[in-house]
C-alpha positions in Angstrom: 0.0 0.0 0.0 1.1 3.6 -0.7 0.5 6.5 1.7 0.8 9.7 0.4 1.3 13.1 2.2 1.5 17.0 0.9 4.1 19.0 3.2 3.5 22.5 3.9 5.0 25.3 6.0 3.5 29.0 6.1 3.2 30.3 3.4 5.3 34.1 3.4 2.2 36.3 2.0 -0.7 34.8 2.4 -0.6 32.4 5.3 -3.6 33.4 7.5 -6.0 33.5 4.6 -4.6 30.3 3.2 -4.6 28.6 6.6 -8.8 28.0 6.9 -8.1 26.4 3.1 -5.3 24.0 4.3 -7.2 23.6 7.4 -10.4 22.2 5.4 -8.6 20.3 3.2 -6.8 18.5 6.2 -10.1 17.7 7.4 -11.3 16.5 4.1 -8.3 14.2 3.4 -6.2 13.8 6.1 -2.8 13.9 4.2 -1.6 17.1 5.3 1.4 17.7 7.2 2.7 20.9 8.3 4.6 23.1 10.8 5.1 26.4 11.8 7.8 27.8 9.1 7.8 30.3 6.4 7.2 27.8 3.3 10.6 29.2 1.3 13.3 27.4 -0.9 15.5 28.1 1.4 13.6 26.3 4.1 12.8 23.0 1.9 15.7 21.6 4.1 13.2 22.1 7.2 10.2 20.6 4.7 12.1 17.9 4.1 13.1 16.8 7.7 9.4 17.9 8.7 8.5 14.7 6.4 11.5 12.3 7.9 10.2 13.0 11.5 6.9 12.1 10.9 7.9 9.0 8.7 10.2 8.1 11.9 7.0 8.5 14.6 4.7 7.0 12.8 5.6 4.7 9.7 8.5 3.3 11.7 8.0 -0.2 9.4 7.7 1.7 6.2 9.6 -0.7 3.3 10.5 2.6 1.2 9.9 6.6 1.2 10.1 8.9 -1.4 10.4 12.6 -1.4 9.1 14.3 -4.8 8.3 18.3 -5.4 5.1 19.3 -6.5 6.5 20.4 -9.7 7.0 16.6 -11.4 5.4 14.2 -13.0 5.9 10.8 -10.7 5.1 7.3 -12.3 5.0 5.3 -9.0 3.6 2.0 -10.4 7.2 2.0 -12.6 8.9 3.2 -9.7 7.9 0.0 -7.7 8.3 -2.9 -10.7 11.3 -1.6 -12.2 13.3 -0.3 -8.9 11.8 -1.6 -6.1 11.6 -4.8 -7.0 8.2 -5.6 -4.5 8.8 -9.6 -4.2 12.4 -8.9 -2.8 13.0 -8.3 0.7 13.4 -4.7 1.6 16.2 -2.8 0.2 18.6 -1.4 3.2 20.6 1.6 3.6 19.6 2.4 0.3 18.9 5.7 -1.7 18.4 6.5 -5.5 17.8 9.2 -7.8 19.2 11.7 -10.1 23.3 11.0 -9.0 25.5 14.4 -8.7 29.3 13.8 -7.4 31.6 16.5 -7.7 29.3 19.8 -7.1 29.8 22.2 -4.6 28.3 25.5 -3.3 27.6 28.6 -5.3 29.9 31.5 -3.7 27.6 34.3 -5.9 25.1 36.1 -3.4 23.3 36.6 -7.0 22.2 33.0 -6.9 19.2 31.5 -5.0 21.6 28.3 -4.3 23.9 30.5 -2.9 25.6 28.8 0.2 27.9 31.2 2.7 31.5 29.5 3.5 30.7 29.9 7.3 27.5 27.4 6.4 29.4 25.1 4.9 33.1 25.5 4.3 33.8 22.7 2.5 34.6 23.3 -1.8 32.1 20.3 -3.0 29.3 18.5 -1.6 29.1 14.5 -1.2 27.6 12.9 -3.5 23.6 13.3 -3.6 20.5 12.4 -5.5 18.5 15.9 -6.9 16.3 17.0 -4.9 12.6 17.0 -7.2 12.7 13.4 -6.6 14.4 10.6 -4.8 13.7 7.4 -2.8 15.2 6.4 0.7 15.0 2.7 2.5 12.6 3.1 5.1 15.0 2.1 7.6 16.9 5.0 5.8 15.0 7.7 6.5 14.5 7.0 10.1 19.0 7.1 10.2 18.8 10.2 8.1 16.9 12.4 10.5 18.7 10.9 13.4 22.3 12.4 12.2 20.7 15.4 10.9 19.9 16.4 14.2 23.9 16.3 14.8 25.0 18.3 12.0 24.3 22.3 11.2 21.9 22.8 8.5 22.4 24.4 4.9 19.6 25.4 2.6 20.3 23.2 -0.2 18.6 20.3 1.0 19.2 17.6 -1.6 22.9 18.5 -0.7 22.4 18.3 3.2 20.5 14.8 2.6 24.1 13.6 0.9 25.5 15.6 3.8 24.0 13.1 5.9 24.5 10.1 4.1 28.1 10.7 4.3 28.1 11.2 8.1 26.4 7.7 8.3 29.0 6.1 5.7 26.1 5.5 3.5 26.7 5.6 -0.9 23.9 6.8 -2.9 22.9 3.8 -5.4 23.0 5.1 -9.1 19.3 4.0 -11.0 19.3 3.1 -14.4 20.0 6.3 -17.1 17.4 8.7 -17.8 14.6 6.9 -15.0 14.5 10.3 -13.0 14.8 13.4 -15.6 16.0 16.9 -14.2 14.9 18.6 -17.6 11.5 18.4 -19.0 10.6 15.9 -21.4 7.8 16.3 -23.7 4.8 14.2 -22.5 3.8 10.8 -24.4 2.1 8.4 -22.3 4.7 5.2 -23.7 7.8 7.4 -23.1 6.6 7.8 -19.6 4.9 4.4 -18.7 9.2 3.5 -18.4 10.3 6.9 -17.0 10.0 7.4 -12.6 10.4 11.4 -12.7 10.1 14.2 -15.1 10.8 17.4 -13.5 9.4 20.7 -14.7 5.3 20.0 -14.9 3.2 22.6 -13.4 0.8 21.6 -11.3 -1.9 22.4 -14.4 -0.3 20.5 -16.9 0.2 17.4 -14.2 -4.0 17.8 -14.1 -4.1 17.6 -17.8 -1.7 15.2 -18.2 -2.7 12.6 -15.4 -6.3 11.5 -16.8 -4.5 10.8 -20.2 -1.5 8.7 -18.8 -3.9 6.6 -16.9 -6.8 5.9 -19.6 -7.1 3.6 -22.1 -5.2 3.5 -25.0 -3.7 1.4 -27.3 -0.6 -0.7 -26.3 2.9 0.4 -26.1 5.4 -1.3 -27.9 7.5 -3.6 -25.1 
C-alpha cells in the first residue's frame, strides 16, 4: 500500500488566509502535514526533515519513502516494478535518484543556491540524489533524521540529505539512465509508462496530463 502526504510550511504572504483552506482540506483528506515555518526554498531543508520526522513516529515499518516536489510528474507503479523490485525483501541503507558527485556551493550572493562558506566550508558537496525526486530505504529515512539532528543545516537540501548520508557512511545507489529526468521531457504516455520522474510539470499541466496517462489506450510497444 502507498500512503501519500503533501508538506506544507507558512506560506510568506498569504498564510492566514490560506490557513482555513489548508485547514479544510486536512479535514477533508487527512494527508496534510505541516509546521510552523515560512514555506521558502531556502527552508525546503526544514520541509524535508518535517516529512522524515513524521515518517520516523509513525511509519517506523515503512519498506521505502520517497520525497518528490510538486513540480514533477511521478510514475510510482514503474517506480515500484522496475526499482523496487516488490517480491524482494526490503532494500537497506539504500537511496536513489538523479546521482551528482563532484558539485559544490555557489559563492555568488546573486544565486538563489547561494551557500555562505561559514555554512558550509567545504569546496564540493558528497555525493547526492537531486532534490525533485528521490527514494530512501525506510530504515533510511528513520537514520537520516537521526544524524541530521547532529549536524548544522544548509539550505540546499538535496545536498544536506548527501551531507547526511556521508556522516552515516552510506553511498547513494545510481538508478538506471534517464529513470529520474532533471529537464522536461515532452509528454507521451509510452515514453513515460518506463520513466519514474520528469521534472518541470506545473501543477496544471500534471492535471491535464494525469487522466491521459492513466486511460485507455492502445498498447505500447515492449
Amino acid at each position: 500500500s502507498v500512503l501519500r502526504l503533501f508538506l506544507t510550511g507558512v506560506h510568506p504572504v498569504f498564510g492566514q488566509p490560506l490557513q482555513q483552506v489548508l485547514q479544510e482540506e486536512s479535514a477533508l483528506h487527512h494527508d496534510l502535514l505541516q509546521q510552523d515555518f515560512l514555506d521558502t526554498y531556502n527552508n525546503l531543508t526544514l520541509k524535508t526533515l518535517m516529512g522524515l520526522e513524521w515518517v520516523s513516529k509513525h511509519c517506523p515499518n515503512a519498506s521505502y519513502v520517497v520525497k518528490a516536489d510538486q513540480d514533477v510528474f511521478l510514475n510510482l507503479g514503474y517506480l515500484v516494478r522496475r526499482l523496487l523490485q516488490p517480491q524482494l525483501p526490503p532494500k537497506r541503507d539504500f537511496m536513489t535518484g538523479c546521482v551528482y558527485r563532484n558539485t559544490g556551493p555557489l559563492r555568488n550572493k546573486a544565486y538563489k543556491w547561494y551557500v555562505p562558506p561559514e555554512v558550509y566550508p567545504n569546496e564540493t558537496y558528497p555525493p547526492y540524489c537531486g532534490g525533485p525526486a528521490y527514494v530512501l530505504s525506510g530504515d533510511l529515512a528513520r537514520k537520516v533524521y537521526a544524524v541530521a539532528q547532529t549536524l548544522p543545516l544548509i539550505n540546499m537540501e538535496d545536498s544536506f540529505v548527501g551531507i547526511c548520508l556521508h556522516a552515516l557512511g552510506v553511498r547513494v545507489t545510481d538508478s538506471p539512465w534517464g529513470l529520474f529526468n532533471m529537464y522536461k521531457v515532452a509528454y507521451d504516455k509510452c515514453k513515460f509508462s518506463r520513466l519514474v520522474m520528469v521534472h518541470h510539470y506545473s501543477p496544471k499541466e500534471l492535471l491535464e496530463l494525469w487522466p491521459h496517462f492513466q486511460g485507455p489506450g492502445p498498447a505500447c510497444p515492449p
